[in-house]
C-alpha positions in Angstrom: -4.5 11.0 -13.1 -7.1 12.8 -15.0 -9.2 9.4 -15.8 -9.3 9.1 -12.3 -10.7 12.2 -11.9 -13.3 11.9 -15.0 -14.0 8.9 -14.0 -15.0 9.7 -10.3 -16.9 12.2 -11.6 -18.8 9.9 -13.7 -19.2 7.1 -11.5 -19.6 9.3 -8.2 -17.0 7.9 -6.4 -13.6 8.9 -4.2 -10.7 6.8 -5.1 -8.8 6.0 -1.7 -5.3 7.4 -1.3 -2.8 4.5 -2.3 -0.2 3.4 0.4 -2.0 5.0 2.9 -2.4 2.3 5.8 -1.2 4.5 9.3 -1.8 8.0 9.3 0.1 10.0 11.3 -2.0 11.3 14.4 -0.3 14.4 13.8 -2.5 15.3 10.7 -5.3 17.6 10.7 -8.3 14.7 11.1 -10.8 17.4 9.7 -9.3 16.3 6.4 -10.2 13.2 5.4 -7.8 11.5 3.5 -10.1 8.6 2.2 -7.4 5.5 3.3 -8.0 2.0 2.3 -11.6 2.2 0.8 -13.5 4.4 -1.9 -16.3 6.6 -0.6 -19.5 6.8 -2.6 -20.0 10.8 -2.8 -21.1 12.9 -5.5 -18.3 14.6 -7.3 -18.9 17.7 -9.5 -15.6 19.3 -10.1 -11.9 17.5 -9.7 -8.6 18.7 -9.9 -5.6 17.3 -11.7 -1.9 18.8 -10.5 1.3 17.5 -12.6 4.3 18.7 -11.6 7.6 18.5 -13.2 11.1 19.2 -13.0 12.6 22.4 -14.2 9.0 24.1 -13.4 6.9 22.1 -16.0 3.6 22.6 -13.9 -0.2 22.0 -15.1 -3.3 22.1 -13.5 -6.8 20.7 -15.5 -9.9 21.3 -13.3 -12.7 19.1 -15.0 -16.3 18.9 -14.3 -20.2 18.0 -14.5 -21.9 20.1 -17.5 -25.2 21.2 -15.8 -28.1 21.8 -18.7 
């Protein structure tokens, strides 16, 4: 999960969310869950949760260096 994230960084780009083919119309539509097809944004900062069982948790934000 974190090459995704480096890597859409790198290549400005938003992977789409996997599996994602009917969204319920229940769902807040001012999120936008990116289904079926990568967007072409510029990303500067991503975020990487893994969770685990027994409360093995980590978070690793990664992002552009700006010089």
């Amino acid at each position: 999960e974190l090459i995704v994230c480096v890597k859409a960084i790198n290549e400005s780009v938003i992977p789409p969310t996997i599996n994602l083919d009917n969204p319920d119309e229940r769902c807040d539509l001012k999120i936008n869950f990116v289904p079926l097809k990568a967007l072409q944004r510029e990303v500067n900062i991503a975020l990487s949760n893994s969770l685990g069982f027994g409360g093995h948790n980590a978070c690793l934000v990664v992002g552009k260096v700006s010089r």
